[in-house]
C-alpha positions as CSV (number, residue, x, y, z in Angstrom):
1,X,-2.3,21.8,-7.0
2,X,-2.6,20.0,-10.6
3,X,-6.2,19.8,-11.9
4,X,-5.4,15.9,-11.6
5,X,-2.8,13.1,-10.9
6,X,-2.7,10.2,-12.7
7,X,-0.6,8.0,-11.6
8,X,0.6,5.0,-13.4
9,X,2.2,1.7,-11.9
10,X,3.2,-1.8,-13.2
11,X,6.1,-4.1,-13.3
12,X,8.8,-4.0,-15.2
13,X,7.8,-5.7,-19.1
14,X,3.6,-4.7,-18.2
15,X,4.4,-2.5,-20.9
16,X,3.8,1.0,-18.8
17,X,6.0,2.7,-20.2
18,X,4.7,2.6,-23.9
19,X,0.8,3.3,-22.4
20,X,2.7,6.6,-20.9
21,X,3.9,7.6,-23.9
22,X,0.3,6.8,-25.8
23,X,-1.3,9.0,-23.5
24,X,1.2,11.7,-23.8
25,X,0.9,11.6,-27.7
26,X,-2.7,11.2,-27.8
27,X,-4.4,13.2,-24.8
28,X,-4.0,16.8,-24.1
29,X,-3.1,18.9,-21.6
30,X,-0.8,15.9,-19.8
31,X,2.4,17.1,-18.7
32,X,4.5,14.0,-17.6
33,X,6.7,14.2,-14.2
34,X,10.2,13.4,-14.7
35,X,11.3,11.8,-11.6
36,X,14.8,11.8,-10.0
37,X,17.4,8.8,-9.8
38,X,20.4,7.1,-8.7
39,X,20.9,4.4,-11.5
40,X,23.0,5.8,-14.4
41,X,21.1,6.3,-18.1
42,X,20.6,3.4,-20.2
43,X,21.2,3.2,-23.7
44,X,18.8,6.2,-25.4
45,X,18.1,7.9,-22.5
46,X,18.0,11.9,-22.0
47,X,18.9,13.8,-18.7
48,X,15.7,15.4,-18.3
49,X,13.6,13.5,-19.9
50,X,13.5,10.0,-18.8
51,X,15.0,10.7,-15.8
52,X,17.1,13.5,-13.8
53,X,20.0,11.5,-13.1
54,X,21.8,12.5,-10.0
55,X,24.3,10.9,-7.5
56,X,23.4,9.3,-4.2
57,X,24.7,12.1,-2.5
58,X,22.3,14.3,-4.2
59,X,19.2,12.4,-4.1
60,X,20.1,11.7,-0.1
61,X,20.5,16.1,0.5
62,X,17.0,16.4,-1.5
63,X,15.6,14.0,0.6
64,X,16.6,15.1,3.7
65,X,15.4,18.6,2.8
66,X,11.9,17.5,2.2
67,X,11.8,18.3,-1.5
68,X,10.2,14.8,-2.8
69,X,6.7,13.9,-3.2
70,X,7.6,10.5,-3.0
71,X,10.7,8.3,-2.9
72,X,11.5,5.1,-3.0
73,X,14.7,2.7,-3.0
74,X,14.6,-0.2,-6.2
75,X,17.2,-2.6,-6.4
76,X,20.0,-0.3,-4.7
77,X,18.4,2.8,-6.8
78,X,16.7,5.7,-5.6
79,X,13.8,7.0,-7.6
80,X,12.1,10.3,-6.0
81,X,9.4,12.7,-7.3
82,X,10.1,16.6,-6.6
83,X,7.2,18.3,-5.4
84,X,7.7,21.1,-7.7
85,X,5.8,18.8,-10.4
86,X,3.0,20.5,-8.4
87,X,3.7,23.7,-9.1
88,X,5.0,23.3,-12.7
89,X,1.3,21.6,-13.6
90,X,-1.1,24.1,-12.1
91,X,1.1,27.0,-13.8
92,X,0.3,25.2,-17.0
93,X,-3.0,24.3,-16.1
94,X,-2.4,20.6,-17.2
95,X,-3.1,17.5,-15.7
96,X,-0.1,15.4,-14.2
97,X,1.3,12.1,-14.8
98,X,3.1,10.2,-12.5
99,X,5.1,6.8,-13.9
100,X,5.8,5.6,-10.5
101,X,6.0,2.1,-8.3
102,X,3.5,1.2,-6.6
103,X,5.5,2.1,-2.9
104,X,5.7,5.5,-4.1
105,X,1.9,5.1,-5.3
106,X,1.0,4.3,-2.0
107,X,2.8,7.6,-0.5
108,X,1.4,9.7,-3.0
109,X,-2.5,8.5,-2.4
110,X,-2.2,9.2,1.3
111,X,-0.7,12.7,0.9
112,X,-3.0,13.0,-2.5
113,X,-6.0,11.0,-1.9
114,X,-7.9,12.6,-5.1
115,X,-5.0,11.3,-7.1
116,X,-6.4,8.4,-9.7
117,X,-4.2,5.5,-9.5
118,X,-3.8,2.6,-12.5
119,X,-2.2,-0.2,-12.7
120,X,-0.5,-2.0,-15.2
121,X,-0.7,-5.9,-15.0
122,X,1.2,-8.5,-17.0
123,X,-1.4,-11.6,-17.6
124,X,0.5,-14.3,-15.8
125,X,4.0,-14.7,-14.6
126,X,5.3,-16.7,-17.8
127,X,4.1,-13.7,-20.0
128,X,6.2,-11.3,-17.7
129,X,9.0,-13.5,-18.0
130,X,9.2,-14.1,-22.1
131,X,8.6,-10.1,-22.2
132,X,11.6,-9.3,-19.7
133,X,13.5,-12.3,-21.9
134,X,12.8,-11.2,-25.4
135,X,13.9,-7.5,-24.8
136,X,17.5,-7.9,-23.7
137,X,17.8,-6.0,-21.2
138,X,18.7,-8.0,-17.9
139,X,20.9,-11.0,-17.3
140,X,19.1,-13.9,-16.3
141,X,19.9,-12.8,-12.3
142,X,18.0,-9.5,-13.0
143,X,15.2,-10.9,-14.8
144,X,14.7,-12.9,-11.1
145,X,14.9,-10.3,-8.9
146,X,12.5,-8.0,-11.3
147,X,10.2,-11.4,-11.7
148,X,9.9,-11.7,-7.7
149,X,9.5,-7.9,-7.2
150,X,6.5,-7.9,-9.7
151,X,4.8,-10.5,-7.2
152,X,5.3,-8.4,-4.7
153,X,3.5,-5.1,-7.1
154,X,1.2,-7.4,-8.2
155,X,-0.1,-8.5,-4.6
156,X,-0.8,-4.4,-4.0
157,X,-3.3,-4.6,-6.6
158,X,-6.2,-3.3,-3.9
159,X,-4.4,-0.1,-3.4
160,X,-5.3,1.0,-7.0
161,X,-8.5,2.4,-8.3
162,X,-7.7,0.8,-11.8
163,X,-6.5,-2.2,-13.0
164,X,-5.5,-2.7,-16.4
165,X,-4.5,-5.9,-17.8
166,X,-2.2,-5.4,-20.6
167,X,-2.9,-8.8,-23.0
168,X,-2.9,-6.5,-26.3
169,X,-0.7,-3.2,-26.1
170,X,-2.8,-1.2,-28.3
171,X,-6.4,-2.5,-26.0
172,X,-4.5,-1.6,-23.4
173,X,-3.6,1.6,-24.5
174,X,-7.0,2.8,-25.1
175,X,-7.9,1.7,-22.1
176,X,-6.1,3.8,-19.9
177,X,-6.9,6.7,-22.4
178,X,-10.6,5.8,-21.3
179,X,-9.7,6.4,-18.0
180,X,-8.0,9.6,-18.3
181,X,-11.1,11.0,-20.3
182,X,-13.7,9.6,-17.8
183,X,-12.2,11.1,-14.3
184,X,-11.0,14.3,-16.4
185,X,-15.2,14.6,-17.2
186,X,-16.3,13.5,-13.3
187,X,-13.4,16.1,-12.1
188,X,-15.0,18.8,-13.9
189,X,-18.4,18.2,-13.0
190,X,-19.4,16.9,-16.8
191,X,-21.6,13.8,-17.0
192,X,-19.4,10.9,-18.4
193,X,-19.6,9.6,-22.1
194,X,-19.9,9.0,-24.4
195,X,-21.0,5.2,-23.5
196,X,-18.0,3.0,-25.1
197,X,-15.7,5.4,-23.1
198,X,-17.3,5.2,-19.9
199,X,-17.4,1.6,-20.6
200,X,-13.8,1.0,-21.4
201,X,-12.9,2.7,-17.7
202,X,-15.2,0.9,-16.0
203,X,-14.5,-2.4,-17.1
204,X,-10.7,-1.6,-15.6
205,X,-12.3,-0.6,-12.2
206,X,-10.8,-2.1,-9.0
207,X,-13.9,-4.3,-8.3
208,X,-14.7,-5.1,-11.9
209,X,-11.1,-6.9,-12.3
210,X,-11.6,-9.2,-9.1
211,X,-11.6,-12.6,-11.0
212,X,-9.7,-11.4,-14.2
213,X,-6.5,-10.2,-11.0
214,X,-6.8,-13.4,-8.8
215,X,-6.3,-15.7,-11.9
216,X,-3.2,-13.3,-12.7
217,X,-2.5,-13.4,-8.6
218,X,-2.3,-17.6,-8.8
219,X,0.2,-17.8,-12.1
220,X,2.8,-15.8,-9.6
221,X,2.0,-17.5,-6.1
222,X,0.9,-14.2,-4.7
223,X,-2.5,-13.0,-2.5
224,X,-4.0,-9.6,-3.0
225,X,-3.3,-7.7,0.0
C-alpha cells in the first residue's frame, strides 16, 4: 500500500481543486490519482490527466469486476477510483492523493482507515454561490443542484479528520500543505514541527473547527451529521 492517502473533498467552487494542484507543485513525493468518469471533458481538459474519460458501459464492466477503490454516481456521472493507484504509489514510493467526494471518502476510510481525510469548506452558502456564479461554468439550474449537493457535503463534515475553511486561497493553501507535512512526520515516526506547522494543521483539526463549521452549517440550512 501507498506510504499515505490524502484524500481531499469539497464542493464544487471551495476551491479544491487549486489546493490540489498547490500541493502537487509544492510538496514532494505526491503522486495524484486520476480517477475514472462518465461526463465528457470540459474545455482544457486532458484524457489522463484530469480524468480517464470512459463510457457508461465501461465504467459499469470495471465496476462489476471489482476494479474501483471507490465509486460513486454525481449528477448522472460516474466517477470511480482504480485500485491500481495502490500499486502505482508504493512502486514509486510516493504518497497518494485522492481529489474525491465525500461518498467516495466515506468508502475509502472504511476500506483505508489510516487514510487522512480533508475537507474543503466554502464560508457560507452566498460565497459558494457568487464563486459557482462568477466562473461561468453552469446555467443557473446547475449552479442549484451543485448549491443543494454542497449542503448535503457540507453536513458530512464529521466524517473528516480535517476541516479547512477556504476564506483566502493562498491561507488555505498552506494549510493543507501543513497538514500533508505534519501526518507525513507522525507516519514516519518523526516528532512534528516545526511549531507554526504543527500549528497550521491543528488549527484545521475536526474538533478545533466545531464553531468556525456550525456557523458555516447555519448559512446553508444544514446539521453536521
Amino acid at each position: 500500500m501507498a506510504g499515505q492517502i490524502f484524500i481531499v473533498s469539497g464542493p464544487s467552487g471551495s476551491g479544491k481543486t487549486s489546493i490540489v494542484e498547490h500541493l502537487l507543485a509544492s510538496v514532494p513525493d505526491l503522486l495524484f490519482s486520476v480517477s475514472y468518469t462518465t461526463r465528457g471533458p470540459r474545455p482544457g481538459e486532458q484524457e489522463g490527466r484530469e480524468y480517464f474519460f470512459v463510457s457508461r458501459e465501461e465504467f459499469e464492466a470495471m465496476k462489476a469486476r471489482g476494479d474501483f477503490l471507490e465509486h460513486a454516481q454525481v449528477f448522472n456521472h460516474y466517477y470511480g477510483t482504480h485500485r491500481r493507484v495502490l500499486v502505482d504509489a508504493e512502486r514509486a514510493g510516493k504518497d497518494l492523493v485522492l481529489d474525491i467526494d465525500v461518498k467516495g471518502a466515506q468508502q475509502v476510510k472504511r476500506k483505508l482507515p489510516p487514510a487522512v481525510a480533508i475537507l474543503i469548506l466554502p464560508p457560507s452558502w452566498q460565497e459558494l454561490e457568487r464563486r459557482l456564479r462568477a466562473r461561468g461554468l453552469d446555467s443557473p439550474e446547475d449552479i442549484q443542484r451543485r448549491l443543494e449537493r454542497a449542503r448535503q457535503e457540507v453536513e458530512s463534515c464529521a466524517t473528516y479528520d480535517y476541516v479547512v475553511i477556504n476564506r483566502d486561497l493562498s491561507k488555505a493553501c498552506a494549510q493543507v500543505e501543513a497538514i500533508v507535512r505534519v501526518e507525513r512526520q507522525r507516519l514516519a515516526g518523526e516528532t512534528p514541527g516545526p511549531a507554526e506547522l504543527v500549528a497550521q494543521a491543528e488549527a484545521a483539526r475536526k474538533d478545533a473547527t466545531v464553531s468556525q463549521v456550525s456557523a458555516i452549517l447555519e448559512t446553508f440550512g444544514a446539521r453536521a451529521k
